[in-house]
N, C-alpha and C positions, 0 to 999 in steps of 0.2 A: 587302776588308773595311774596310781603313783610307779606302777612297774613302769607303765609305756609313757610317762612325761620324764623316768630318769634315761629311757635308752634314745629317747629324740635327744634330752642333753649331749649325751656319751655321743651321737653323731652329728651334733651339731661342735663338740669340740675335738673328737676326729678329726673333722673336718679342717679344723682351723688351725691342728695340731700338723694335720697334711702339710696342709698350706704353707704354713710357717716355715717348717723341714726344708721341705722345697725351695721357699722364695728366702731363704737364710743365706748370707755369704761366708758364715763362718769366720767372720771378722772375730767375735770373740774369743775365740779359740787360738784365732791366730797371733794376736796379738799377745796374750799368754806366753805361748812358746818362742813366740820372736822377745818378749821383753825378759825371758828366762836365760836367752840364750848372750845377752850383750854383757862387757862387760862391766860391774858397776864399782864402787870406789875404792872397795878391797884388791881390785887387782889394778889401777894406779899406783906409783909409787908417793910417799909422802908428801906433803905438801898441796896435794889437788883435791880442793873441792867440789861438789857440780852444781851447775848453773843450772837453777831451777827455772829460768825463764827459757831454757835454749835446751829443755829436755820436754822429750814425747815424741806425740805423732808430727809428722813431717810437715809440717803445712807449709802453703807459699809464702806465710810473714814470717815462719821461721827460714824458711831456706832462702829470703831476702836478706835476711839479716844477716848469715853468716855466708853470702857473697858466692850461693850455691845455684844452678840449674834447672829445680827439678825439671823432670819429667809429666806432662799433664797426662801421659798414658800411663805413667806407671801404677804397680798396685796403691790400693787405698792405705793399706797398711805398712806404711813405710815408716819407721823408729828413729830419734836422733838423741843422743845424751852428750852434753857438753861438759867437760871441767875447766876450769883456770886454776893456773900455777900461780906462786907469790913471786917468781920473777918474771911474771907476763906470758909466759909459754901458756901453749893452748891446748885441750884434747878434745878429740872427735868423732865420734862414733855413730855412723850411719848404718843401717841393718833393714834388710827387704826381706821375706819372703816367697823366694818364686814360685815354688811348688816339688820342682824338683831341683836333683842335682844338675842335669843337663842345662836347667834353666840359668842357674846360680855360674855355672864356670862359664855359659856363653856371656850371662853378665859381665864378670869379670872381665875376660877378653876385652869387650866391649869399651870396659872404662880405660884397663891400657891403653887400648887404639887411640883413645880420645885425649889422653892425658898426652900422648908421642905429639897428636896434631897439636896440642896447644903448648910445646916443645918445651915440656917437662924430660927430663933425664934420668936413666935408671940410675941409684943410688948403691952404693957397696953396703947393702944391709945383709947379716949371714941369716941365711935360710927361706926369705922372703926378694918376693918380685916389689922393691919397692922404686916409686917416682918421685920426682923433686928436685926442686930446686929455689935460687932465691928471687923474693917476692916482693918489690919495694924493700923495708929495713927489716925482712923476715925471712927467715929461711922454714920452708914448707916442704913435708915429706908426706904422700897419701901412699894406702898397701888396701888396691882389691883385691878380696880376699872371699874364696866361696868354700864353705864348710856344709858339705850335705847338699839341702835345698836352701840354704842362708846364703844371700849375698852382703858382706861385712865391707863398709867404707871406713879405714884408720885414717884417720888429719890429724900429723901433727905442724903447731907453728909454733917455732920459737924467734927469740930475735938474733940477728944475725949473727951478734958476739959470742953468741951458745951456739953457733950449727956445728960443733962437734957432737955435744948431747944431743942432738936430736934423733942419730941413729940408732942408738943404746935405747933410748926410750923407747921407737919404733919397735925396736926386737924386743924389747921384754913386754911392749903389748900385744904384737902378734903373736907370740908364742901364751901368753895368756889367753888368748882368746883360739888358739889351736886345741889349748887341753880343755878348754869349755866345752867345744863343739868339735868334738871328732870329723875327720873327714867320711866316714861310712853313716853317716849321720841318717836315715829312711827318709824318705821323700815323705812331704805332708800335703802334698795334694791329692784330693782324691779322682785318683785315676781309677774311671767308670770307662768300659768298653762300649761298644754298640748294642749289648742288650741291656747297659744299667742306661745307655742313654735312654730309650724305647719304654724299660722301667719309670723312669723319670718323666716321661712322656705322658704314659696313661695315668700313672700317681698325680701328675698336676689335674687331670680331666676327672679321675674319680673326687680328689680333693672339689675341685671346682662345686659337681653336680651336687655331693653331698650339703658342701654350703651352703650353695643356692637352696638346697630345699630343705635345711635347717631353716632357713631366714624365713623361708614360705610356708613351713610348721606355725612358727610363731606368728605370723603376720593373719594368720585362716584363723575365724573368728567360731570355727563350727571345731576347733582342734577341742579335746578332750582335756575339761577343767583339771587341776589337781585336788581344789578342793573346793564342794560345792555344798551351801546350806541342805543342809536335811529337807529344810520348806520348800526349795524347788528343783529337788532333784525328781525324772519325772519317771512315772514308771511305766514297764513295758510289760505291756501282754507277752506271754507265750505264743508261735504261731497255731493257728488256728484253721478249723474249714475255712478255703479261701485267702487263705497267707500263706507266703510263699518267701522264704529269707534265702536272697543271694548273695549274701556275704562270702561264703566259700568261694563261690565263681569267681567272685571280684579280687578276691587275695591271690586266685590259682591265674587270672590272667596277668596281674601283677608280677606276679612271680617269673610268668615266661617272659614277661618283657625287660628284667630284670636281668632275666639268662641271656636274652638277643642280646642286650646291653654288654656283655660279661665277653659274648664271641666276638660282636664287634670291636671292642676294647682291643681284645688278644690281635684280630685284622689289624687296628692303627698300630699296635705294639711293632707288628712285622716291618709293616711300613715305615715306621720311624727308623726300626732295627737297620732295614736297607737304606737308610739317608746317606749313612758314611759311605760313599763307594768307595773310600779308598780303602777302607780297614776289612770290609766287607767282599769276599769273592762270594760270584753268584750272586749281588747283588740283587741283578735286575729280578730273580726269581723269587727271594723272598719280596720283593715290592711285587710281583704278581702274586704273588700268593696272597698277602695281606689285604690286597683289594678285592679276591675275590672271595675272601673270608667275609669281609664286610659286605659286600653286594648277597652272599648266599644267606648269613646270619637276616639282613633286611627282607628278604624275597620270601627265605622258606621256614622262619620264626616267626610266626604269625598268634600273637598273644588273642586273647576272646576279649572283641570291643576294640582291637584295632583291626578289624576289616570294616572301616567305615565308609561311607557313600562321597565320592567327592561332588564337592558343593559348586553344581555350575553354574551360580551364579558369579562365582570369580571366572574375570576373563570375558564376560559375556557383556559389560558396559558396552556403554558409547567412547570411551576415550582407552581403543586397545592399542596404540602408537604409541601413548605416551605409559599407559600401563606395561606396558613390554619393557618400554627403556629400563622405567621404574628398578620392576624385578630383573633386568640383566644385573644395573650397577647394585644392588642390595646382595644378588646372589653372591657378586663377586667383592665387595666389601665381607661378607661374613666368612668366604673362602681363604682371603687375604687372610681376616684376624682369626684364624685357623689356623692359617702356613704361619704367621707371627707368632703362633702360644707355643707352636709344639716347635719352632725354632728358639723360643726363648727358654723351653728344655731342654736341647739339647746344649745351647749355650751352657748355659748353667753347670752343666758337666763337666767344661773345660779349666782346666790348672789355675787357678790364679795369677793373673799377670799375663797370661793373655794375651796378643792382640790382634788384630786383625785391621786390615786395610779399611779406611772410612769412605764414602760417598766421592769426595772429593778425591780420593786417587794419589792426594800428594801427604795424607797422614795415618796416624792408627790409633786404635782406640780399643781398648781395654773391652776383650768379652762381658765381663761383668755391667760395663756402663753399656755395652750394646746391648746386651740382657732385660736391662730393666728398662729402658727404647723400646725393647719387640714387644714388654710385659703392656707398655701404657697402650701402647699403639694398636694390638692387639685385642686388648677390649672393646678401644674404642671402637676400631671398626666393627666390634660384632657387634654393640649395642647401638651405633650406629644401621648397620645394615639390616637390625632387626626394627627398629622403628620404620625407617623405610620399605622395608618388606611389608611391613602387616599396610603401611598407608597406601600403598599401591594396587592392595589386597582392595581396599575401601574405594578407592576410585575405579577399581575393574569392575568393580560390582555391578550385578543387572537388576533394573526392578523388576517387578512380579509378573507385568505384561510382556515382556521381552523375554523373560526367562521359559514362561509357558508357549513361548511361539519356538523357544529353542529346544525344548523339554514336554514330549508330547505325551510321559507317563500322565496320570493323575494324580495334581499333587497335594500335598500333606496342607492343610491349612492352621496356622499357630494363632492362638488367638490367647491374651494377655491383656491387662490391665497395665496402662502404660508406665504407671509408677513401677514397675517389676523391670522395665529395662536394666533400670542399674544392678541388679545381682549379678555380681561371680559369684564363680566354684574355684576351687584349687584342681587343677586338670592334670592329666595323665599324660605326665609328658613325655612319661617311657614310651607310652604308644601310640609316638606323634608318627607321619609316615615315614618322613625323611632323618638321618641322622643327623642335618643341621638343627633341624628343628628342636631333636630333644638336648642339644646343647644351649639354648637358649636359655636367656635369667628370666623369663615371661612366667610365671607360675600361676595364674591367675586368669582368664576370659569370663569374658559374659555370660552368663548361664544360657544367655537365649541360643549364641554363638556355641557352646557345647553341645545343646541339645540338637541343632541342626547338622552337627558334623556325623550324629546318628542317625538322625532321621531322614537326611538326605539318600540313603540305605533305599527310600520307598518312595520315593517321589520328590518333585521340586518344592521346599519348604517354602512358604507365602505367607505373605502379614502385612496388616495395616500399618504403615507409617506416622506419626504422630506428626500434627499439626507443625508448618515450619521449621522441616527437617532439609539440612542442605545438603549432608554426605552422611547416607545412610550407612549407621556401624555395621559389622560384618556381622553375620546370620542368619538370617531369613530374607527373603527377597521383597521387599519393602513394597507398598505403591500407597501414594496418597492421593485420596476418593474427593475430586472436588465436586463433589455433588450435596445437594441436599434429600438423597433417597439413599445412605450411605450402607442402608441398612438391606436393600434388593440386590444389591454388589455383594457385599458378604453371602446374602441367602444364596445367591448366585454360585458364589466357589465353595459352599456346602454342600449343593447338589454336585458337584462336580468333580470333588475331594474325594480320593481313597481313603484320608483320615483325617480325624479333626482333632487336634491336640490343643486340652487347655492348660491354663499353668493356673493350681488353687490351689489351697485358697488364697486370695490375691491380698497385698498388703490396703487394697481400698476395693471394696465391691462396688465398682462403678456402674451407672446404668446401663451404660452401651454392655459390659459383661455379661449382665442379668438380660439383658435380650437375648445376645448370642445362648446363654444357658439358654432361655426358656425354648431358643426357635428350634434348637436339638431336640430337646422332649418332645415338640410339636411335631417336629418333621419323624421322630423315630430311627433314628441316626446315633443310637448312643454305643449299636453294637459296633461301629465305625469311629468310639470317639475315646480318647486317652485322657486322663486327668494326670498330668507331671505336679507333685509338689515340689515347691520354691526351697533351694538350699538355704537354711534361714536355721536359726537353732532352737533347740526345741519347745524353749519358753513361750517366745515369739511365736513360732508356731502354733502353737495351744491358742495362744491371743486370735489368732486370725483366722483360727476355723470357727473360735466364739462367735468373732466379727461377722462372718463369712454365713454361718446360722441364722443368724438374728436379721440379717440381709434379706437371706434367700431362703425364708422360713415358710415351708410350703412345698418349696421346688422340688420334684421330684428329678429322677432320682432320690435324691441327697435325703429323702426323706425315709428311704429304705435302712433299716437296721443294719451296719457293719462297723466293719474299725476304721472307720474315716481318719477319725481323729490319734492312728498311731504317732506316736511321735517319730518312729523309725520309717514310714512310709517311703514309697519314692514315687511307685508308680500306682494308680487307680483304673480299672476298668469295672464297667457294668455289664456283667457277662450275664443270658441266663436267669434274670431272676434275680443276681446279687451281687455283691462287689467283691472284686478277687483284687486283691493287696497284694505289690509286692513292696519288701522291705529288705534294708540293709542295716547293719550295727552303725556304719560310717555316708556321710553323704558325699563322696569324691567323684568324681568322672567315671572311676572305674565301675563304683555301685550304680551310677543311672546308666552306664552302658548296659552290665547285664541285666537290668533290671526292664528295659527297651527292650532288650533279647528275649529276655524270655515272654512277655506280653506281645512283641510283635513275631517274633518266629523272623525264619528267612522270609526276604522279601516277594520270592513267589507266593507265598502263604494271603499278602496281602492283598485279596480280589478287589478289584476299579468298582465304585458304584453299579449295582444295577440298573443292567439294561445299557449303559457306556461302554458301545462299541472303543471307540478310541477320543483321546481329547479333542471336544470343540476347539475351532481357532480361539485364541484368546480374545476377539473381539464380540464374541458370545458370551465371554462371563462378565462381561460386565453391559446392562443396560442401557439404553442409551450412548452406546460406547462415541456416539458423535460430540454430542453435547460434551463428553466428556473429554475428548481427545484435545479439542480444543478450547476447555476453561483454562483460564490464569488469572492472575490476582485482580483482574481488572472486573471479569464478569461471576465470578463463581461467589454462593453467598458469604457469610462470615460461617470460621467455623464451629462457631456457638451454635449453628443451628446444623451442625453435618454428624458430630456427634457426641451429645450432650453428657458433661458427667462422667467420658471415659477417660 
């Protein structure tokens, strides 16, 4: 245990170690080498101290103060150190780094141009491009100056009576600051091509997923203690006749979903690789490639427990106009913060300093700051798009009579104790069908909602609805029975069902349960009937099959000798004579998949009630279906007497 609670650490700070890498600007680093490279009071000549207020980074109350310009595009990491003279003279030293050298002398260029417009004059300085001239009672000489990828701003001002010294000063500081920083000086940006972009691309997406299910490690109440008293730790049988451990299954379909995962990955790589069409020939072909790397890794990577049954009750509501819209704008919100993550990778990549033309058309804006724009914006829509995805999912939904008039298999009936709605599982999100899906932060569904994305496999999944239910959660196809005969309804879609799946032991053995139990013994129905145990951990468990005993003391089956009560259990059948178990070490999505697999087999295996040519219309399984169609809250009794105790 203490192996596998340190290697969840080790990838939950991967993770974060990813992350960091990635979403880092390298400001520290840079700031290092730019403040390594200026120069400081030793290479002044005597007399000049520096002004502790009018040294650092560049900010706008500093460059207020000394009557400067900035630039709101410019990099973040812009450097200023000021001295003063004891006869008023000034010094100045401004210092960027672009990235490159190209960066750095179009800089310069740049500040000439600008210094000509604001009709400054070249000065007779020997070996430097210097400008200036006089300024109110001062005479001001600047020298841009680019050394490697530094771009260096020299200001001097002295007063007018000195503008002889002023160019002697100039040349002994630019030539200081020449032997500082060589001109062949390496570029310190890191210039990434189109495959470290693509690199950078699926490294932000593996960082992402591992996070997310670091955080959903921790947050799963069934994850595997570090350290657990001796008194309750619980213990496990050996399997046995009639046990059956799918844990291998469940690691080996993992595993393949992990490899889809890994081809897919390499497909976006491609695709990202072909973003640049400038730097890229044949583009268009590695962008075909990489899409059908992803479409064939989806199609013909097929992990065991994701060939699951789609659930028709989505889509099959009353309100499919506005469910449609729903899922256009959700799809295309999660699309968008998609084209946003893997744009704000590829940003990322780009030199420092930067820019690119803004929204508006009339300025520019630092890749960096568009960067961390695509990073917010980005999320937002996917965690957006995904909240409204799943709520659209919720209002497409069809009840259970509508679903059987759509779905004329025989279908699966789920019958539960309603306090058991609220359980999750931690789900398999590798082997969700779509690729958006397993990008999603959701780590977490209903147990009811996992179990029917399997069981859908064999029929339309059907269940009672709990009393004053408005928008039934996603799952099972819901209907609430206003009748006071609630119990001929159920007997009803018993006969009717190719399988009857319970979920026990339930956290309260209600009455309405202990009926449905006992009407399966009665009817002889059990060779058609599933017991799913509740993902719950194992203490708790032990608790509620005592509870569960003491209840339904008597009941047969339950009365038959077996390992009911393993604490690994998932799935129960009464085969034969006796109960076959199967079990897993871990209780995830991927263990009750195969665990369904192997107890249900393929779904031809699964023969329709005898004697069930084909499904009666749905207005046969339920009695009375007149009386019923049209109760509402006006004529139908109280639910205290529909059904009591569940």
């Amino acid at each position: 245990m203490v192996r596998t609670a340190l290697r969840q650490a080790i990838v939950v700070l991967a993770a974060a170690l990813v992350l960091a890498v990635t979403f880092s600007s390298g400001a520290l680093a840079a700031d290092v080498g730019l403040t390594a490279a200026m120069l400081d009071t030793g290479d002044l000549p005597a007399g000049f101290t520096p002004d502790a207020s009018l040294t650092g980074p560049l900010t706008g109350q500093r460059a207020q103060e000394l009557g400067l310009s900035p630039n709101p595009t410019a990099p973040q990491d812009n450097w200023i150190r000021t001295w003063l003279g004891a006869d008023g003279s000034e010094v100045i030293e401004t210092a960027a780094d672009t990235g490159t050298g190209d960066r750095a002398r179009a800089g310069a260029a740049s500040a000439v141009s600008l210094l000509q417009q604001q009709g400054a004059t070249r000065q007779p300085v020997t070996g430097f491009d210097v400008y200036g001239g006089y300024v109110g009672r001062d005479f001001e000489l600047v020298l841009p100056m680019a050394r490697g990828p530094y771009l260096f701003g020299l200001r001097v001002l002295v007063p007018a009576s000195s503008a002889g010294s002023a160019g002697g000063l100039m040349s002994a500081l630019g030539a200081a600051q020449a032997r500082k920083v060589p001109a062949d000086t390496p570029d310190t940006a890191l210039v990434i091509g189109p495959s470290g972009a693509a690199g950078a691309v699926v490294g932000v997406l593996v960082g992402y997923l591992l996070l997310a299910d670091g955080v959903g490690y921790l947050r799963n109440p069934l994850r595997r203690k570090l350290r657990r008293p001796r008194s309750r730790r619980v213990r496990t049988e050996p399997p046995g006749d009639g046990v059956v451990d799918v844990s291998a299954a469940a690691r080996r379909s993992r595993r393949i979903a992990v490899g889809r995962l890994a081809v897919q990955l390499a497909g976006l790589g491609l695709v990202a690789y072909a973003a640049d069409v400038f730097e890229v020939r044949f583009w268009y072909a590695y962008l075909a490639a990489g899409l059908a790397v992803v479409w064939a890794g989806g199609r013909l990577i097929r992990p065991g427990g994701a060939g699951r049954g789609r659930n028709r009750a989505i889509l099959a509501g009353s309100h499919r106009i506005l469910v449609t819209v729903m899922l256009i704008v959700a799809s295309a919100m999660i699309l968008f913060g998609l084209a946003a993550i893997v744009s704000f990778g590829l940003y990322r990549t780009q030199p420092p300093g930067a820019t690119v033309q803004d929204l508006s058309g009339q300025g520019t804006i630092t890749v960096q700051n568009l960067a961390a724009g695509l990073e917010g914006t980005g999320l937002g829509l996917l965690v957006l798009g995904a909240i409204l995805f799943r709520l659209a999912r919720r209002f497409g939904a069809a009840d259970a009579r509508r679903l059987m008039l759509r779905d004329r298999r025989p279908p699966v009936l789920y019958l539960r104790s309603f306090g058991d709605d609220r359980l999750k599982l931690w789900t398999a999100t590798l082997g969700r069908s779509s690729l958006i899906e397993r990008f999603t932060l959701r780590r977490f569904d209903r147990f009811e909602e996992v179990l029917v994305r399997h069981l859908s496999r064999y029929g339309p999944v059907i269940a009672i609805s709990p009393p004053s239910t408005r928008l039934a959660p996603l799952g099972a196809a819901r209907e609430t029975i206003y009748s006071a005969d609630w119990q001929s309804v159920v007997a009803s879609w018993m006969d009717q069902s190719a399988l009857i799946v319970f979920l026990a032991p339930p956290s309260r053995a209600t009455e309405g349960l202990q009926w449905e139990l006992r009407t399966v013994t009665a009817r002889g129905q059990w060779d058609t009937t599933l017991v799913v145990v509740p993902p719950v951990p194992a203490e708790k468990l032990q608790a509620s099959w005592q509870s569960f005993a003491a209840a339904c003391a008597g009941l047969w089956p339950f009365t038959v000798a077996g390992p009911l009560a393993d604490p690994r259990a998932l799935v129960l059948a009464f085969r034969h004579g006796r109960w076959d178990v199967t079990t897993a070490d871990r209780r995830t999505e991927w263990s009750y998949a195969a665990a369904l697999d192997r107890a249900l087999g393929d779904p031809p295996r699964l023969a329709p009630p005898a004697g069930l040519a084909s499904l009666a219309p749905a207005a046969a399984l339920y009695p009375g279906a007149s009386a019923i169609e049209g109760a509402g809250p006006a004529n139908r009794p109280p639910w205290s007497s529909v059904a009591p105790g569940r």
